[in-house]
N, C-alpha and C positions, 0 to 999 in steps of 0.2 A: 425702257421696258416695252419691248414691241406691241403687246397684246393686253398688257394689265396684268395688275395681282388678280389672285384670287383670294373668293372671301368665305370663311367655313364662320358657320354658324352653330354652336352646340343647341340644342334643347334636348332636355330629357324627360321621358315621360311618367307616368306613375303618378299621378296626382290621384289620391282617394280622396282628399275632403274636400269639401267644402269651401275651402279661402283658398288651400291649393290649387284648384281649380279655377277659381278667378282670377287668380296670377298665374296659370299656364294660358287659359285662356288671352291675355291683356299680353302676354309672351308674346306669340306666336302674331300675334296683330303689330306687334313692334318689330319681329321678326321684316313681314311684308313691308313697314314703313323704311328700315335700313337698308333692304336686298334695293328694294327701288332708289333710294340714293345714293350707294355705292354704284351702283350700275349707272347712275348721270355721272357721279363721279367718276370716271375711269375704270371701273373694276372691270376685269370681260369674263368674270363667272362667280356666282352666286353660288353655294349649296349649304343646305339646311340637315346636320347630321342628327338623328336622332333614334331613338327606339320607343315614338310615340306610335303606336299604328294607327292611332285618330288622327296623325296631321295626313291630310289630303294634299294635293297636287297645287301648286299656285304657281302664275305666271313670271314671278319675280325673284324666282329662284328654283331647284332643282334639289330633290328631295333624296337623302343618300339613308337607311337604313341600317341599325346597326344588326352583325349576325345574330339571329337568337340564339338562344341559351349559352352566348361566351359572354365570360364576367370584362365588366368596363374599364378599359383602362385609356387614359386620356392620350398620352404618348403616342402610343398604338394606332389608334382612333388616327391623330391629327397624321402620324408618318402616311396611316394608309391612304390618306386622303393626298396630301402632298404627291407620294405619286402616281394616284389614278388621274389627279385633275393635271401633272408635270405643265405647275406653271414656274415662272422666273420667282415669282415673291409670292408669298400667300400672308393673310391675316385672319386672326382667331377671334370671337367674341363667344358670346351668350346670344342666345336668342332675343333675349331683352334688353340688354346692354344697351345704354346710350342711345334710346330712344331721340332724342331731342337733335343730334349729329345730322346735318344738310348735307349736298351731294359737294358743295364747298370744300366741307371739312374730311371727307373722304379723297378729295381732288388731293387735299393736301397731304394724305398719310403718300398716298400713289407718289407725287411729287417728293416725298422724301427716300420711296426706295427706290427711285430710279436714279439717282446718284451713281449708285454703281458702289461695289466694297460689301463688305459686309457689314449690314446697316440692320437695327431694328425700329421702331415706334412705338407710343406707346399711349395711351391718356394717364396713366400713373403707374410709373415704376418699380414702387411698392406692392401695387396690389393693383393690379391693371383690369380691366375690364376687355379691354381690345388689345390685342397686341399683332404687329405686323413685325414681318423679315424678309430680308433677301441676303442670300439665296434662299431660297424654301429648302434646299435641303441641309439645312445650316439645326437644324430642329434634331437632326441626328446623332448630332457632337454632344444633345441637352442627356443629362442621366433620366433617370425613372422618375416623372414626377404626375400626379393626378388634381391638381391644380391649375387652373390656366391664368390664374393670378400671380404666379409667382414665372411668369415666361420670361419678361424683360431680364431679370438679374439673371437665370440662368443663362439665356442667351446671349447676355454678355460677359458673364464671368465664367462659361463652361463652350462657347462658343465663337466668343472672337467678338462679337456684334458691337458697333456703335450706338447707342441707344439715345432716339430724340423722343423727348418728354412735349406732348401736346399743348401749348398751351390750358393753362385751367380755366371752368367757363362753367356756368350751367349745361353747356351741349357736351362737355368734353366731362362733366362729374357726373349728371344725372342718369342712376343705373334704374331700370324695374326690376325688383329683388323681392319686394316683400308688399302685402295690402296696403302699408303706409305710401310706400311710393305710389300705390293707385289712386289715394286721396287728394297728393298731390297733381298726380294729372289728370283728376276729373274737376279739380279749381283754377287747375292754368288756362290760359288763353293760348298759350305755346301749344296745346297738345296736339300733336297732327287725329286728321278725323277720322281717319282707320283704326286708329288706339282707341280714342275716344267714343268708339262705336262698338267697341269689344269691353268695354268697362262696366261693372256693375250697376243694375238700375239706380234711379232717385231710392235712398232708405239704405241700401245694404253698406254702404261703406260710414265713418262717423266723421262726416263733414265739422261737426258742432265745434267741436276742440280746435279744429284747424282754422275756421273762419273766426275763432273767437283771437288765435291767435294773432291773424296775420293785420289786424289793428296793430298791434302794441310794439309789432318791428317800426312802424315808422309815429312810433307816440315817443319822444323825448326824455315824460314820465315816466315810462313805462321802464320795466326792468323783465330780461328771461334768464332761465337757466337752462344749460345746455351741456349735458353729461355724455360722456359716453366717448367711441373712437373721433375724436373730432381731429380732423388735419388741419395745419394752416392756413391749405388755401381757405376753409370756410370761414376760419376764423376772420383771415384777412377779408372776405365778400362781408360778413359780419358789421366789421369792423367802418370797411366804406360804404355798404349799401341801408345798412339801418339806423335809424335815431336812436332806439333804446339802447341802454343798459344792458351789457351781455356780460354774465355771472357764466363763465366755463371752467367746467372739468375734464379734463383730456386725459383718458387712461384708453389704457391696451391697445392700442394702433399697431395695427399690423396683427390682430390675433387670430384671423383666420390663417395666415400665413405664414407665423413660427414655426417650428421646429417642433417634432412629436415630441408629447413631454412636459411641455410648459402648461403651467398651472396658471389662471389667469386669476389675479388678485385686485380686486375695487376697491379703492377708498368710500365710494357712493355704495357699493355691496355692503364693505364694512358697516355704515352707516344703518341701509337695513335690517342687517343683523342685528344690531342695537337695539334698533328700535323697534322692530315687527313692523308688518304691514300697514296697518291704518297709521300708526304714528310718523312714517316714515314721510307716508303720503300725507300727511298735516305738517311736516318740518318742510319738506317743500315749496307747499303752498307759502310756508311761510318765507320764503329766501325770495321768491319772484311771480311776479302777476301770470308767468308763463311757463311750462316745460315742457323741455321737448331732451326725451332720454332714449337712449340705448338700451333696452333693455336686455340686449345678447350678451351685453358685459356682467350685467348682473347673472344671469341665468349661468353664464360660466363661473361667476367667481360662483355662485349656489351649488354646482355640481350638476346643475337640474338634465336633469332627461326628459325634460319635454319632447314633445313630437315636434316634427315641421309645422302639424296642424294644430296644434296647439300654440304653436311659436306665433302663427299669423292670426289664429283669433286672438291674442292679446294684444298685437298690431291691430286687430278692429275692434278693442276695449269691448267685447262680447266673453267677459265671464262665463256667463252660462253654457257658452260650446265649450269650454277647454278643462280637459278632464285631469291636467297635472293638479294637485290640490295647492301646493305652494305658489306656482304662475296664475291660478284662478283667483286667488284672494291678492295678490299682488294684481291681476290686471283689476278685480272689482276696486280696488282702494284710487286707483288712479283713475278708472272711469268717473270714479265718484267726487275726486278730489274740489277744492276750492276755487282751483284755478284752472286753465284749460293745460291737460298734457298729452303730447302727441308720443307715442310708441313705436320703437320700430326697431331697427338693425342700421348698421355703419350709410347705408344710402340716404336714410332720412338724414343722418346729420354729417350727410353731403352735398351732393345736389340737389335732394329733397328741399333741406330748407335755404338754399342759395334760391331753387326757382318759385319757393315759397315767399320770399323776399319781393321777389321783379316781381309778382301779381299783385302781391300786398299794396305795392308803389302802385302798380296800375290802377287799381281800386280804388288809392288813395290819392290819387291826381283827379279821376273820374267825380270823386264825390264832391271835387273844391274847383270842377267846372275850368280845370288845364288838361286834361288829360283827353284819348280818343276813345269815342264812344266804340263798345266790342264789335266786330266782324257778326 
């Protein structure tokens, strides 16, 4: 590939609240942190597509606007972009995606589509965060989709593409999606300091739950529970990276990404229904010193029409902001619970708590006097 892919970036604007806001913000700083290590990486163009009119101009990428008053359609969007930028390969992300990914791991998507053929990449298959191809015009064979997690199977089962799966890793799972993921990168030491600079002050996010957690991943004694879309690979980071006791529930994987239609159904939902809120959140407590749930799964299998902004203050255990009355008494029962429980959507009980994990250990070498004192 003479010149490099190119790299599109989605963000989209409209943030009205509150926690929206903080995570457009903490976007847009993960945005600058990616543009500049694809760009070490090989990439020889950056652009940042959106229809925020507050993002401003930055040096590490090149700002593309989407037209006013036409309705969004993702397809469209990426075709147009492929051929204004007419490069050989291009790759799709979020804004926020994969914050944690080095100009290394970008050397490497580049190094797999210069092969030659029709080749795509991916960090997960299923439900991708990034997704690369060459030829870029290979996105044209794809039917109508408004998704960009569901690229990889299209592009190879509607386009021809060979599709290599990224290694799985903290750099290659961890997405910023939702406040939870903010909690966890204002406790990593991984966090690069441009993200870390755009993150809510000391007080606004609910450190308490997650520091009480990250004890118990490397206590022996200890036992967590862990509900929600959980994949393999965490289970396997799980499995080798922590001493406790892991109590999992793996339902609805892939439910962002089914088929219009589908009804998403919880065993853990079930359960709340049973028992109402506060009971639910005392049977918990009872199963393990830890939790850390999905609560997207629940709120689908509920029917609930929460808001977005409602979605992420119960990611910040703040009751009092979130005007759904069923997710307000559900998020007060788990703020208030026996044991620490961490809130969130499919990221947290991905790379959220894989990078949850490697600090826990950090901490927990630091306190027994093997470990390096922090930067």
């Amino acid at each position: 590939m003479r010149d490099g892919p190119a790299l599109i970036m989605l963000h989209g604007g409209g943030a009205t609240g509150e926690a929206e806001g903080i995570v457009a913000r903490a976007r847009l700083a993960a945005a600058g942190v990616s543009a500049r290590a694809a760009r070490e990486g090989g990439f020889a163009s950056v652009v940042l597509a959106t229809n925020d009119s507050g993002v401003g101009d930055d040096p590490s990428y090149s700002v593309d606007r989407d037209a006013p008053g036409e309705a969004f359609s993702l397809q469209k969007r990426v075709l147009g972009l492929v051929e204004k930028l007419d490069a050989g390969a291009v790759a799709v992300m979020g804004a926020g995606a994969l914050p944690f990914l080095k100009a290394e791991d970008y050397a490497a998507v580049r190094q797999a589509l210069a092969g030659g053929g029709d080749v795509a990449v991916t960090n997960n298959f299923y439900s991708s965060d990034l997704t690369a191809w060459s030829p870029a015009t290979a996105i044209a064979q794809v039917g109508a989709l408004e998704r960009d997690n569901v690229l990889p199977r299209r592009l190879r089962d509607e386009a021809g593409c060979e599709v290599t799966v990224l290694p799985r890793s903290v750099r290659t799972a961890f997405d910023l999606d939702t406040p939870a993921d903010l909690v966890v990168l204002a406790l990593s030491e991984a966090t690069p300091v441009a993200i870390r600079a755009a993150l809510p002050v000391e007080g606004s996010l609910p450190l308490a739950p997650y520091r009480a957690m990250m004890p118990l991943l490397c206590d022996p004694d200890a036992e967590i529970l862990v509900a929600g879309r959980v994949g393999s690979a965490t289970w396997a980071h799980l499995e080798r990276e922590t001493a406790c006791r892991v109590r999992l529930v793996s339902e609805e994987r892939g439910m962002a990404s089914v088929p219009e239609g589908h009804t998403a159904r919880s065993l853990v939902g079930r359960l709340l229904e049973e028992l109402g809120v506060e009971r639910f959140a005392e049977e918990l407590a009872s199963l393990a010193d830890g939790v850390v749930l999905d609560t997207r799964v629940l709120l689908a299998h509920a029917g609930s029409q929460a808001s977005r902004e409602d979605r992420f203050q119960g990611d910040l255990l703040a009751p009092e902001k979130v005007t759904e009355p069923w997710l307000r008494d559900l998020t007060a029962a788990l703020a208030t619970a026996e044991v620490p429980v961490l809130a969130g959507g499919h990221s947290l009980l991905s790379g959220g708590l894989m990078a949850l994990a490697d600090q826990a250990w950090l901490e927990n070498d630091r306190r027994l006097g093997i470990g390096p004192a922090p930067d």
